[in-house]
Every structure is written in C-alpha cells, then in structure tokens.
C-alpha positions as CSV (number, residue, x, y, z in Angstrom):
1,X,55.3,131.5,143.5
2,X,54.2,127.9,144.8
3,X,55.3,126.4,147.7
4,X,56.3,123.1,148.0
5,X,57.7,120.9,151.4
6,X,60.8,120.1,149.6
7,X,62.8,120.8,146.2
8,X,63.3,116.9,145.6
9,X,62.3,114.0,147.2
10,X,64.4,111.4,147.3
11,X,62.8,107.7,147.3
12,X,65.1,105.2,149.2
13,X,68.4,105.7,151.5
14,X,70.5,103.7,149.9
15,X,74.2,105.2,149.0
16,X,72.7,107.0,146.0
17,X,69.8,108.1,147.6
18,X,71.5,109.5,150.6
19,X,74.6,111.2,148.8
20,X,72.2,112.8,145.9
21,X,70.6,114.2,149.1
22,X,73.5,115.7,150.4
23,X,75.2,116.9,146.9
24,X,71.5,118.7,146.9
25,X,72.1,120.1,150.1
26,X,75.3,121.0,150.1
27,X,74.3,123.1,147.3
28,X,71.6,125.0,148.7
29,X,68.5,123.4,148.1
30,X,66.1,120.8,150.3
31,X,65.7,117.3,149.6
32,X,63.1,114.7,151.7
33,X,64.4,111.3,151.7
34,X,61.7,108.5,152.0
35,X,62.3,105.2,153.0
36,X,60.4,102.0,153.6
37,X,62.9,100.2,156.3
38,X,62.8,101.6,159.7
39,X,66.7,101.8,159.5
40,X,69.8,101.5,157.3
41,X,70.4,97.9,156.0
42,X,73.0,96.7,158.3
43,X,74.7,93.8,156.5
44,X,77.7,94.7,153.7
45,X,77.2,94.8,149.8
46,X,79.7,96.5,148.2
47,X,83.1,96.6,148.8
48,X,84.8,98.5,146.3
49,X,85.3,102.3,145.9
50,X,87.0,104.3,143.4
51,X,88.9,107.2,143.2
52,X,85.8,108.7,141.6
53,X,83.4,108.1,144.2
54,X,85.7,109.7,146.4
55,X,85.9,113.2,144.9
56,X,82.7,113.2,144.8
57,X,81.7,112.2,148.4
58,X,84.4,115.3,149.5
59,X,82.4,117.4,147.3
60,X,79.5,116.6,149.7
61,X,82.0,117.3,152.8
62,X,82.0,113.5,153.7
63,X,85.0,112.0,153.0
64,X,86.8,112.6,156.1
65,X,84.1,110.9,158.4
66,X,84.0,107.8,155.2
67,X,88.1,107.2,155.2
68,X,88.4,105.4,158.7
69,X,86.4,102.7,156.7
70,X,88.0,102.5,153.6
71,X,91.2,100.7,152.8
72,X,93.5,102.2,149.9
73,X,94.9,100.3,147.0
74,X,93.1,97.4,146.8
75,X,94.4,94.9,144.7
76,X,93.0,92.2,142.7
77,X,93.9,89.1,141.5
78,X,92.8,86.8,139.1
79,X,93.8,82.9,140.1
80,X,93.0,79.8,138.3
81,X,91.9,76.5,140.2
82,X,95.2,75.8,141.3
83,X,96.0,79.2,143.0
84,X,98.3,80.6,139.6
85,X,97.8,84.2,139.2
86,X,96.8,84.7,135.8
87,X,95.9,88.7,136.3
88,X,96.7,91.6,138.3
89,X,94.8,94.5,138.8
90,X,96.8,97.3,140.8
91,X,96.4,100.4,139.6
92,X,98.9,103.0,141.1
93,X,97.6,106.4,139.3
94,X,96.4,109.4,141.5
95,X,95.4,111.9,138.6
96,X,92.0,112.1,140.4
97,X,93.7,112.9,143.6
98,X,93.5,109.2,145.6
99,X,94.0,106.0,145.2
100,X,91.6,104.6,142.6
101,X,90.8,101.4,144.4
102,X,90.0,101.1,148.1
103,X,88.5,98.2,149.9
104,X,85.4,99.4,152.1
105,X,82.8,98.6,154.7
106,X,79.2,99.7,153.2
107,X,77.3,99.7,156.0
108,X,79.5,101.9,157.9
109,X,80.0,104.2,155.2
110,X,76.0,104.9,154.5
111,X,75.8,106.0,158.3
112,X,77.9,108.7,157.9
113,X,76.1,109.3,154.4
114,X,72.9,109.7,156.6
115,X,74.6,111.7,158.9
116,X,75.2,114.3,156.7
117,X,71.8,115.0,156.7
118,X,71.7,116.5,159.9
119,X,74.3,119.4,158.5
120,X,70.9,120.7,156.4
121,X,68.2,123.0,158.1
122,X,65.7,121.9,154.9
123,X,66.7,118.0,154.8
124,X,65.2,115.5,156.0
125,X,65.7,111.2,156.6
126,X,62.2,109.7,157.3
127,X,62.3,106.2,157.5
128,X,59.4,103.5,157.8
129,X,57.8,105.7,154.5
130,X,57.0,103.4,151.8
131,X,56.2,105.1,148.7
132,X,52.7,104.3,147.0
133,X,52.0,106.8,144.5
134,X,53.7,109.5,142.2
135,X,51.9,112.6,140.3
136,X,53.4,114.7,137.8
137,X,52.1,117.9,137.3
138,X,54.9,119.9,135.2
139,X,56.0,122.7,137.5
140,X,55.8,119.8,140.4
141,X,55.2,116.1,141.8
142,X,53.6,114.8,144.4
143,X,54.9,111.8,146.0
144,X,52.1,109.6,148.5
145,X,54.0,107.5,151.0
146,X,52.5,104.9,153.5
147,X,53.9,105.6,157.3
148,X,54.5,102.3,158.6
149,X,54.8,100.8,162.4
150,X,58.1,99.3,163.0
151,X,55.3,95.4,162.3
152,X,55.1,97.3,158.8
153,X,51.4,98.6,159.3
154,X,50.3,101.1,157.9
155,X,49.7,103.9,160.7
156,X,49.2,106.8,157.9
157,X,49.1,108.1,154.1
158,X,51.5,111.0,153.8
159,X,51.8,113.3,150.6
160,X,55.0,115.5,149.7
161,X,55.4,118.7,147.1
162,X,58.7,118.9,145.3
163,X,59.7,120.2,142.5
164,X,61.4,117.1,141.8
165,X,61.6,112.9,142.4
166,X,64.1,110.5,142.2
167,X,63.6,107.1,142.3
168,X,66.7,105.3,144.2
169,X,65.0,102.6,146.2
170,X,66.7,99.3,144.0
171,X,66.3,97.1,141.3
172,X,62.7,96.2,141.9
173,X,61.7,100.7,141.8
174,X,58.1,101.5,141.9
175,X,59.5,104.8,140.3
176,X,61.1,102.7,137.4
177,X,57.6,100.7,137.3
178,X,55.6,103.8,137.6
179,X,57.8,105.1,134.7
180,X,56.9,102.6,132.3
181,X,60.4,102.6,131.0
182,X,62.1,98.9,130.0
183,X,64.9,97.6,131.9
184,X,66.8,96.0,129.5
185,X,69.3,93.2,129.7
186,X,69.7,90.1,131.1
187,X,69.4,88.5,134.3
188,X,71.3,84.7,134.1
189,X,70.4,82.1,136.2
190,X,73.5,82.2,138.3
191,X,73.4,82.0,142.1
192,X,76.1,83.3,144.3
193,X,76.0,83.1,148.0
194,X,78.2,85.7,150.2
195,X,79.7,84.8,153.7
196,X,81.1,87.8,155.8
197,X,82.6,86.9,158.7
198,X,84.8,88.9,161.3
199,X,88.3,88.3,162.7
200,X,89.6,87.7,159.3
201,X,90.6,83.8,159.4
202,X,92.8,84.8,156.6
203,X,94.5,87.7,157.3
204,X,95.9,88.8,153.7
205,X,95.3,91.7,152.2
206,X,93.3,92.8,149.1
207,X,90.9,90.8,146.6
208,X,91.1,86.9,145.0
209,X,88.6,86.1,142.0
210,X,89.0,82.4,141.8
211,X,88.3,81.0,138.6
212,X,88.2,77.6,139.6
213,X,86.2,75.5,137.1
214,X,85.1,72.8,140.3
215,X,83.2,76.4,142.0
216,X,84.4,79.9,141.5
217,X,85.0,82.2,144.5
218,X,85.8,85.4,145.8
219,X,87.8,86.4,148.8
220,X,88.3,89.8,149.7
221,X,89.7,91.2,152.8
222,X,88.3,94.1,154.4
223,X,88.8,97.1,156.8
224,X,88.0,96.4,160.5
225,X,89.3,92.3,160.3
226,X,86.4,91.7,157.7
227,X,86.7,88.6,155.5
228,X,84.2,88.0,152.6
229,X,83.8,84.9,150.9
230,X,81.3,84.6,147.6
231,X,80.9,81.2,146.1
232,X,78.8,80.1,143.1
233,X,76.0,77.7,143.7
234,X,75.9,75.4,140.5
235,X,72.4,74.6,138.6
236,X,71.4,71.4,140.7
237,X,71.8,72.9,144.1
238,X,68.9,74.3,145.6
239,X,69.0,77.8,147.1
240,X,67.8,76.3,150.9
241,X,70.9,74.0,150.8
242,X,72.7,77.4,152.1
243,X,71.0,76.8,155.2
244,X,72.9,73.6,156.1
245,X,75.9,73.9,158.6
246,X,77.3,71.4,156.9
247,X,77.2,72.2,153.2
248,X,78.5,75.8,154.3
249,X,81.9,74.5,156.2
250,X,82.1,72.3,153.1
251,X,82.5,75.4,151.0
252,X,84.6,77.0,153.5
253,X,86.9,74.1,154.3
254,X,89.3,74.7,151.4
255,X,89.9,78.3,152.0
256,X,90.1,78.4,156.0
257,X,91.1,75.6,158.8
258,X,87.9,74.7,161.0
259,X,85.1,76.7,159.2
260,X,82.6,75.8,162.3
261,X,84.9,78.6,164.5
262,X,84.2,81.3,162.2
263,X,82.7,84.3,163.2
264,X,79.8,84.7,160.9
265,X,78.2,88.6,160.5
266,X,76.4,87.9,157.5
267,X,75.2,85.3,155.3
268,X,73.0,85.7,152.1
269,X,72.1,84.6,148.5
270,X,72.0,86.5,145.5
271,X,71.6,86.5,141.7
272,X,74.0,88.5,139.5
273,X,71.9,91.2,136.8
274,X,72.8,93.4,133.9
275,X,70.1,95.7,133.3
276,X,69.5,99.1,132.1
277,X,66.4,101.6,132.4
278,X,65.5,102.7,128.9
279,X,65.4,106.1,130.3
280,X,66.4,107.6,133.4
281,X,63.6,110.6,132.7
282,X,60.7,110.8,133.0
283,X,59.3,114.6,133.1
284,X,59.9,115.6,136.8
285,X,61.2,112.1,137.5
286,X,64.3,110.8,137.6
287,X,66.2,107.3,138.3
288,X,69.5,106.7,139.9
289,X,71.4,103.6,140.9
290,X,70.0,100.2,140.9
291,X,66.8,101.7,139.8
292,X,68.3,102.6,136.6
293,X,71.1,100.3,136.2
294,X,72.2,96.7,138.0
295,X,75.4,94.8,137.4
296,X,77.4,92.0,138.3
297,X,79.3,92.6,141.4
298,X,82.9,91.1,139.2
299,X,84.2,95.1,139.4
300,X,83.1,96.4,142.2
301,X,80.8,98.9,139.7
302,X,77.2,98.3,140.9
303,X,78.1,101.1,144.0
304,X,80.4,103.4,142.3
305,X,78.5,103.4,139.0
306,X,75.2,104.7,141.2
307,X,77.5,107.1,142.7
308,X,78.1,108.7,139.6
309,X,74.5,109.2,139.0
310,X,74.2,111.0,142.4
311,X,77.1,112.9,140.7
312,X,75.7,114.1,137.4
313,X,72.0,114.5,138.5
314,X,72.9,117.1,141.6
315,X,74.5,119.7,139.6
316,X,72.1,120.0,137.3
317,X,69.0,119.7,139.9
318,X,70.8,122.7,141.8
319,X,71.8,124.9,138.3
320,X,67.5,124.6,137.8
321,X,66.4,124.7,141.0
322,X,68.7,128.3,141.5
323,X,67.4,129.2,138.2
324,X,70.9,129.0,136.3
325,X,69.4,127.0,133.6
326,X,66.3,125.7,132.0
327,X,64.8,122.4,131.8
328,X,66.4,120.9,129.0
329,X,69.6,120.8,130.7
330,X,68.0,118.0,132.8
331,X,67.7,115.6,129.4
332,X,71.4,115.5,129.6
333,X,71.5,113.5,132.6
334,X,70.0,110.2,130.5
335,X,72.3,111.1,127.3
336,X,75.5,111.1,129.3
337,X,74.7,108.7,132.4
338,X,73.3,105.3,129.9
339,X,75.3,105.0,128.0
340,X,78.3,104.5,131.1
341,X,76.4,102.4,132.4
342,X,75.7,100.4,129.8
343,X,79.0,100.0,129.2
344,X,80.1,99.0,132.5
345,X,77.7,96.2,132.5
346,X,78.9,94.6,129.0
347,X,82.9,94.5,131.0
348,X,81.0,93.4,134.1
349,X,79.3,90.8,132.4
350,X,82.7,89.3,130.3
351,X,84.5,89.4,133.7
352,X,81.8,86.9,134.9
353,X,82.5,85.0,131.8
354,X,85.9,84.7,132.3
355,X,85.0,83.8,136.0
356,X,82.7,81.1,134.8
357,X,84.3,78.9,132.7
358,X,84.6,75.0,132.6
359,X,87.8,73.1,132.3
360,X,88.2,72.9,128.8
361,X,87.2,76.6,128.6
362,X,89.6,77.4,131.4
363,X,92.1,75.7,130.5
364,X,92.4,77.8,127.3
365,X,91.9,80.9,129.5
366,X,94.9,80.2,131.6
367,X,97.6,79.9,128.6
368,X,96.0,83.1,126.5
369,X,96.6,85.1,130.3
370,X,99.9,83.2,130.5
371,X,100.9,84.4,126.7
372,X,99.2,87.8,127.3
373,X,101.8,88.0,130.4
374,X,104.8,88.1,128.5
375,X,103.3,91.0,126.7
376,X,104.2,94.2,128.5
377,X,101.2,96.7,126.8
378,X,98.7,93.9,127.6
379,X,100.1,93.3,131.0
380,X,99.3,96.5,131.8
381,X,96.0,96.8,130.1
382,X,95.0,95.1,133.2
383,X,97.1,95.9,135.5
384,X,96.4,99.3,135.2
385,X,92.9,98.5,134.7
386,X,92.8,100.6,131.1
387,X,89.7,97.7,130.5
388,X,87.7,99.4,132.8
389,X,85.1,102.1,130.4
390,X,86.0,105.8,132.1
391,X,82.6,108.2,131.9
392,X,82.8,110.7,128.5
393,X,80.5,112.5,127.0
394,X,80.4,112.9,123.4
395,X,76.8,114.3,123.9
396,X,75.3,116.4,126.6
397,X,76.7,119.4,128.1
398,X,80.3,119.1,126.1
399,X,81.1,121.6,123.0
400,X,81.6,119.7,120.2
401,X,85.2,121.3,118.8
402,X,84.9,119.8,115.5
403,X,81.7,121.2,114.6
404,X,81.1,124.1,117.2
405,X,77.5,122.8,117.8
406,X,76.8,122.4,121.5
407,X,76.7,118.8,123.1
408,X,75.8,117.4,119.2
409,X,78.9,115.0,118.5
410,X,79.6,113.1,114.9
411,X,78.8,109.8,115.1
412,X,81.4,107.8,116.5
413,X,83.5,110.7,117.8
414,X,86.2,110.2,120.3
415,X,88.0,113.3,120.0
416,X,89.3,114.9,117.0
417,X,92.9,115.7,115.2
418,X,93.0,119.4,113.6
419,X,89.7,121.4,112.7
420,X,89.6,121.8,108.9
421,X,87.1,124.4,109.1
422,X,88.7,128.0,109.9
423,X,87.7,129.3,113.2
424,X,86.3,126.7,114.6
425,X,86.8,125.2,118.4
426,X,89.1,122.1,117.7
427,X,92.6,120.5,118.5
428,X,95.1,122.9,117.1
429,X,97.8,120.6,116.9
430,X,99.7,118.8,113.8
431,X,100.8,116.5,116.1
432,X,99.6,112.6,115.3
433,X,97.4,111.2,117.8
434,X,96.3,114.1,119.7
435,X,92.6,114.1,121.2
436,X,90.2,116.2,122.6
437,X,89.9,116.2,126.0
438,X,86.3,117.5,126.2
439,X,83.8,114.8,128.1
440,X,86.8,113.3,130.0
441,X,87.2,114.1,133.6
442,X,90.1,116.7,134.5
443,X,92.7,115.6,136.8
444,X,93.3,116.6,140.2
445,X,96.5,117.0,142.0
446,X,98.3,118.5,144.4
447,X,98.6,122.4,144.0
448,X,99.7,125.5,145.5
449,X,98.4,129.3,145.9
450,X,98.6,132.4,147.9
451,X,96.4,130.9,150.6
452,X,97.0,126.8,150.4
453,X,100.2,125.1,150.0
454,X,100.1,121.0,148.8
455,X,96.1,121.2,148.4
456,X,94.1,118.8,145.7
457,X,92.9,121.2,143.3
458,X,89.2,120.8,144.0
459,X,90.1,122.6,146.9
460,X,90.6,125.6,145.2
461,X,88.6,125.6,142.1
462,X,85.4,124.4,143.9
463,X,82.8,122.4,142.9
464,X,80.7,124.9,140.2
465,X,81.6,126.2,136.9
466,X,85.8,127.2,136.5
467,X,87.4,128.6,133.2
468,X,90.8,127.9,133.9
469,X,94.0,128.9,131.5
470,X,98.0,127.8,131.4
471,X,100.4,130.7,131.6
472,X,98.5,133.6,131.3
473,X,95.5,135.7,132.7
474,X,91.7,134.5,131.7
475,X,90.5,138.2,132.2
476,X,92.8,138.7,129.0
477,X,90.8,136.8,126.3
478,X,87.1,137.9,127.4
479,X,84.7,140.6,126.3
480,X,81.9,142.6,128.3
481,X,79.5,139.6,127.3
482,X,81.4,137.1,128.3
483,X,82.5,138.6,131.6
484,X,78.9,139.3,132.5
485,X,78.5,135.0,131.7
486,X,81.1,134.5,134.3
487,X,79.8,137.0,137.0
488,X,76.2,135.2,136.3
489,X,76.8,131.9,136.4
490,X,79.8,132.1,139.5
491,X,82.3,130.6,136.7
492,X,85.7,131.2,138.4
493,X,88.5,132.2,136.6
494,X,91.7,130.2,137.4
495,X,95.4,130.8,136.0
496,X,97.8,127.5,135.7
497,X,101.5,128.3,136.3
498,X,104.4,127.1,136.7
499,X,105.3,127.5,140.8
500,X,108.1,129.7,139.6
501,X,106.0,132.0,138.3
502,X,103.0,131.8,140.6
503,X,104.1,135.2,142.5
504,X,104.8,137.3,139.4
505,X,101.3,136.2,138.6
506,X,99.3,137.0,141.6
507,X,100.8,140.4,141.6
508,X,100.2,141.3,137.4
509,X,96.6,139.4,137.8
510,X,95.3,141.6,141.0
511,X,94.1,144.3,138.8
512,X,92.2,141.6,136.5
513,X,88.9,142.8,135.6
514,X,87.6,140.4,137.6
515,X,89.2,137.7,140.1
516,X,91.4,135.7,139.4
517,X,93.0,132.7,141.2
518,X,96.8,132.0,140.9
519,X,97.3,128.0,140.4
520,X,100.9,127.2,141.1
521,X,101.7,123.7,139.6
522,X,104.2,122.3,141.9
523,X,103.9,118.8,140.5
524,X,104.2,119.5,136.6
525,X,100.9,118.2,136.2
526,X,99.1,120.4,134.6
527,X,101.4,121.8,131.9
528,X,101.6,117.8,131.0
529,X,97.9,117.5,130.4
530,X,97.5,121.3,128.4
531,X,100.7,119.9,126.6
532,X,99.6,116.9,125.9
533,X,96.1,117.9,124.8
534,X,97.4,120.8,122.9
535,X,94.8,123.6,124.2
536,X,95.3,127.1,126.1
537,X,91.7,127.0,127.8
538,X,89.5,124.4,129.6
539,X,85.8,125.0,131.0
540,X,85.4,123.0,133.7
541,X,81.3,121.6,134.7
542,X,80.5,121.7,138.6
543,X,81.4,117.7,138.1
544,X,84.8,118.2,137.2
545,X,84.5,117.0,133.7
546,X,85.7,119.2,131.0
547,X,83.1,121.1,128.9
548,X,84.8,122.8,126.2
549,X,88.8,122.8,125.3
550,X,90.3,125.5,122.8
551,X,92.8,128.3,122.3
552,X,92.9,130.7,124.8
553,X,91.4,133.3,121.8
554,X,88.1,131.6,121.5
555,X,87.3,131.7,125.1
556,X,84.0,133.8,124.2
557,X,83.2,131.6,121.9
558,X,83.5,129.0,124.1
559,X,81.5,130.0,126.7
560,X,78.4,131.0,124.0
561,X,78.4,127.6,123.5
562,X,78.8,126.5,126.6
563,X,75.6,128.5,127.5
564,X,73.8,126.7,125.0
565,X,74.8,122.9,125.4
566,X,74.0,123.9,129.5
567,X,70.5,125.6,128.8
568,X,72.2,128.5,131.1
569,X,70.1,131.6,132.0
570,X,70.8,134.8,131.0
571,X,69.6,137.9,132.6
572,X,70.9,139.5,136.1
573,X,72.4,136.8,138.6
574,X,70.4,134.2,140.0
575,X,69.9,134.4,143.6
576,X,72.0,132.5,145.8
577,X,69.7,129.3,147.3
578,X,68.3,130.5,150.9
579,X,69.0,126.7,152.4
580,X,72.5,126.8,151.8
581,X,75.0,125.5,154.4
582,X,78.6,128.0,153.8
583,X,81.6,125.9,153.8
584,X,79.6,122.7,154.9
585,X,82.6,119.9,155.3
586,X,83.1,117.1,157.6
C-alpha cells in the first residue's frame, strides 16, 4: 500500500476550502490545506447564510463557535428610488432546522472554520504556500507548492502526495486553468464598490436592495454594529474616482448624515460574474466554490452555493477514501453540483436585472410589483423566497422510482405520479399532484427518543447513510442481503412515530435483528411529509438528501439500487478511518 502525506489536499482557505477540510476530517481522513496569503483575508465578502449552510457547518461540529456571528432572519427588501417597497423577502420556515436567512460577518466566521483544524491529528493549515504545479498519476496527485516569505519570496519548492486535490483558491484557479475546463458565462461590465463601516450610522435591521434608477444600492446591516453599503459605479466613472474623499461622502450623503464621521473598516471595488466550470472533475481533481462557479452577490448565493460543494464532495471523498465505494461514485459530484449552480446564477443574474434598470424600465417594474402585490400566491412567491432554485438531483446517487434504474432520470423528470409498470419503485398514490421526494433534501425538526428530548433530528440520525420508516420496524421488511448492506455500509435504521407511540416502540423493536432507533415525532412533522409524499420508506445520503423513496416492501429493492447509483462496496465491512476524531463538536 502507498503512502501518501495526506488523503486530499486542499488548494486555498477560503470558506470552501476550509469547511471541505473539516467535513474530511471530521470523517476520519487527512486533508493539507495550501495557501498563498500568509493569513485569512480580513475584510467581509459575504454576508448571507442559509439554513443550509448551517446544517452543514454542525455536521463539521462548528456551528456553535459560527452563531455569535450570525444574525437570524434576515430580511430583505426590495425599494424603488423613492424608498417604496416593492418586495419582501422573509422567509419564516424551519423545515431544515434554523432560520433560513441570517445576516453574518465572513471574516469572523472563517477563523473559527480554520480553527477547526486544530481538532484533527492528520490536518493541517499551511499558509504563505502558493501552488505551482499539479500531477495526476491515477491512484494519486502530487501537488508542488512555492513557500513564500511573508515579502512573497520564494524561500522553497514543497511537494505533497494525496490521494486527492481540490482546487478552492477563487475565480482566477490554477487548478481550473490546469484543468483545461471552460468557465462559461458572462462577466458584464458592471462595477460595484462596497463600503463597510462600523458603529452602524443606521442602526436598522436587515437588508435594502435599492433599485434606484439615478445609482442602485445596497444597505445591509450586520452583526457586531456593522453597516455595508454597495453602490454601482455607472460606465463613465473611472474605477480610481473611488479614491476621492469627496466622491465617496457624495455617495454616502443620501443614505447617512455627515459621511466624513464614519468609521470606515473596509473599502473595495468589484465586478459582478456568472460563470460556470464545464466540469468540476478532472480524474483526481476536483473544483469547489468560486473555482467552479461565481455569481452575482444579489442573493447572497456566491458563499452558500460553495458551501454546498464542500457538502456533496466530502461524503463522497470519505465513502472512497474508507473504501465504501468505487470511483465512479465521484462523477456524481459534477452531475448533481452544475447544474445548482448553474441555476442559481441565471436567478442571480435576473435579480441584477431587476436591480439595474433605467427609469422607463423601472417605472414599469414598480407597477407589475405593485399589481403582483395584490396577488397573494405571488406575494408569497417572494416573500417566501419559492424563486430561489433548491438543490435536486434527478441524476446522481438518487433511484429513479419510475424506471428502477439507479441515478438515470427521464428527461425532464421532477418527480413522478403512479408507476405503470408492476413492481416497480414509484409514488403509490392516486392522489393528483403527488411527487417524489427523491433528490430533495429531508427536513429536519425537532424530535424526541429514549436518550434526547426536543433535539434536531440530525442529532440522532447522524451524518452517514439512515433507512428510516413511519410506524413500524425497518428490521421487518429486510432479508439476509440486505441486512448485511446495512451492517457494511453503517446505514442506520430509524423508526418514525408518533410520540404516543414512541415507548411501545422501543420496547417491541429491542429484539430487532439489528438496531433500531425510536424517532418520536413530537411536532407532527414527519407523518406530514410521509403523508404528503405518499411513501413508507426513505434512504437518507450522508448529505441529508433523500436517495430512494418507496413502500416499506421494496426496501431490498431499494437498497440494491441504492448500491448501484452509490458505486458501494460489497464484501466484509470497510475499516473504520484511523484519523478519525469520536464525537468531534464544538
């Protein structure tokens, strides 16, 4: 067996960088992060996080030591030149377990991303390493770094084994450009220029997108007394005229009394981009974040949308690098991750549209939202932000229910009514409208068992594979084969019930075949989504998202297919990792 220093290097500590470090740690396995700065970049960038960021960074143990910089419910309004509120965006859900928008301070949050590192005997942060050279060589890369002196010259040339890379170092990635792959899209002209300033002259709460044909703005407020102002340069001014005192209180003067008294903590320009890597694989080679994918900044995606990359990409590197599945489950990661992305730009890039118009254009823009106002269902289509694309996977690791072919999808599919075909894994429902809930993300709320009361279910069902059923034991519907599936791959089997009847359950299910943990739904939750979705049995991926949905009666059928789509091992269980941290949390 070879040795290498590291299971996957990890080429800039960004937010994606470091949390795909510590999603790899936290799962057993080393990672090397390289980095060209000599320290974190200090100044903010994003300011928005969503509820899925967040289950993912308490996946990684971090969320504790992230939420004293973070802000819940962060609202955002739409306002016209003259201060009218033509939208609202204030979604109130939980189904992921927090508040889907918060307000947060970036650079405060990546230090306790890098922090993490320290939890990991086999991970390491080594900054002032700028990357120079990649090899592939099938069974492993070899990554060659320049060691730099804090005046950025070069002191040495230092190369790293790993079984893997993964390029996260920005829009302008050597790993992209070492790739070869396009990055497709469009880049417009527009120039922005952000203020951040402390002491918040402003004081309100929450997010302003000011479409004001004479120079559209942002203001957002931010945790710790942090204002943000963004303002759009138009074509004739020249980028240096951001260095005049003058032309800066200018832009200030009509937002805040006596712009020279400000307390200014960052000032800096910047061009909005929409682009997308052609691939995001590239044999051992991967991309993540900006190096794969850059957006406008309208919905806060560019830093939750690299998140989400971190997400996909560490379960899989760990199910390999334990030897719980072959290769080809890593050409999922592109199949399911682009086309997200891609989406996410295209409603990024209308947003700034909408942002940009004239006054002619606006004017027609302000009585459409006025009209559209009036209208609950579209009221609420922002409100609630239902505009906003949610990750699922037709293709990938998902089991197709209409045609019981693993992670293959019709064309066009978005979830299917009743199977014609007898026997096959579909909705079994009559019932008009009824979907499939496989690729979608399961929900998370608050739940009970014989150890936790009032926990988010994450808590209990972990962060690997979980077959989970309403009302009655797993155990039930499995034969020899598909037990030994379950004991192999650490799938654990989880029963939904009613709190009523969580007691008579733990006390029928002890003698299960294997174990079995006793869900009590004190919320009602979960029998609304199996009711809803029509199914008895749901295979939850290590990312929460749902695999495979059926009748409780084709659970081995399920999980054969399951096996496939995932490229899982078979054979006797795959030794645990020898880095990992047990129970690492904040």
């Amino acid at each position: 067996m070879t040795t290498f220093d590291t299971d996957v290097v990890v080429i800039g500590a960004g937010p994606v960088g470091l949390t795909l470090a510590n999603l790899i740690g936290v799962r057993g396995h080393r990672a090397t992060v390289l980095e060209a700065r000599h320290e974190l970049i200090d100044y903010p960038r994003g300011v928005g996080l969503d509820d899925e960021s967040i289950r993912t960074l308490r996946t990684a143990g971090l969320w504790e030591r992230v939420r004293p910089f973070t802000v819940p419910h962060h609202v955002v309004r739409l306002v016209n030149g003259t201060g009218k509120v033509l939208a609202t965006n204030n979604p109130r859900t939980e189904e992921f377990g927090y508040p889907r928008k918060h307000g947060f301070v970036q650079p405060l949050v990546d230090r306790e991303l890098a922090a993490g590192l320290d939890r990991f005997a086999g991970t390491e942060l080594r900054f002032g390493h700028r990357v120079v050279g990649l090899d592939d060589h099938g069974d492993h890369v070899t990554v060659t770094a320049e060691r730099l002196d804090p005046d950025g010259e070069v002191v040495a040339t230092r190369t790293v084994t790993a079984r893997y890379a993964v390029g996260c170092e920005g829009g302008s990635s050597f790993t992209r450009k070492w790739m070869g792959v396009g990055f497709e899209g469009d880049s417009p002209s527009t120039r922005w220029v952000v203020v951040d300033v402390a002491d918040d002259p402003i004081g309100t709460p929450s997010v302003y997108l000011g479409a004001d044909p004479r120079r559209p703005y942002v203001s957002i407020g931010l945790p710790q007394g942090i204002r943000r102002w963004e303002f759009m340069l138009h074509d004739d001014e020249p980028t240096e005229l951001c260095d005049d005192p003058a032309f800066m209180r200018a832009l200030l003067a009509r937002h805040v009394p006596d712009p020279a008294a400000l307390h200014l903590i960052n000032q800096r320009t910047f061009t909005h981009h929409g682009r997308v890597a052609a691939e995001f694989r590239k044999g051992g080679v991967f991309l993540a974040g900006d190096a794969a994918h850059l957006m406008p900044v309208w919905l806060g995606q560019g830093w939750n949308s690299g998140i989400r990359d971190a997400t996909n990409l560490a379960w899989k590197l760990s199910a390999v690098l334990a030897g719980e599945a072959g290769d080809a489950l890593l050409d999922t990661y592109t199949v399911e991750r682009r086309k997200h992305a891609s989406d996410m730009i295209d409603v990024n890039m209308a947003a700034g549209t909408v942002m940009k118009m004239g006054r002619l254009g606006g004017a027609v823009r302000d009585v459409a939202a006025s009209a559209l106002n009036l209208v609950p269902k579209w009221k609420s289509y922002f409100t609630e932000l239902r505009f906003k694309p949610m990750p699922r996977y037709a293709t990938g690791v998902v089991v197709d229910q209409a045609t019981l072919v693993p992670g293959r999808a019709r064309p066009g599919f978005k979830g299917t009514r009743r199977g014609k075909a007898a026997g096959v894994l579909a909705p079994f429902t009559d019932s008009p409208g009824t979907v499939s809930p496989v690729g979608t993300q399961f929900i998370q709320p608050r739940v009970n068992t014989a150890d936790a009361t009032d926990v988010l279910l994450d808590e209990v069902t972990g962060d690997w594979w979980t077959l989970a059923t309403w009302g009655t034991d797993p155990t039930a519907y499995l034969d020899e084969a598909a037990l030994a599936l379950v004991r192999r791959h650490r799938v654990r089997l989880v029963s939904f019930m009613p709190e009523t009847q969580r007691a008579w359950a733990e006390e029928r299910y002890a003698s299960a075949p294997a174990p079995v943990t006793v869900v009590g739904d004190a919320t009602g939750a979960l029998k609304d989504w199996f009711d809803v979705r029509a199914c008895g049995l749901v295979l939850l991926r290590p990312d929460h998202f749902v695999a495979a949905a059926c009748l409780t009666r084709q659970a081995p059928r399920a999980l054969a297919a399951l096996r496939e789509a995932a490229s899982l091992t078979t054979g006797p269980a795959a030794q645990q990792a020898p880095h990992s941290l047990e129970g690492a949390s904040a």
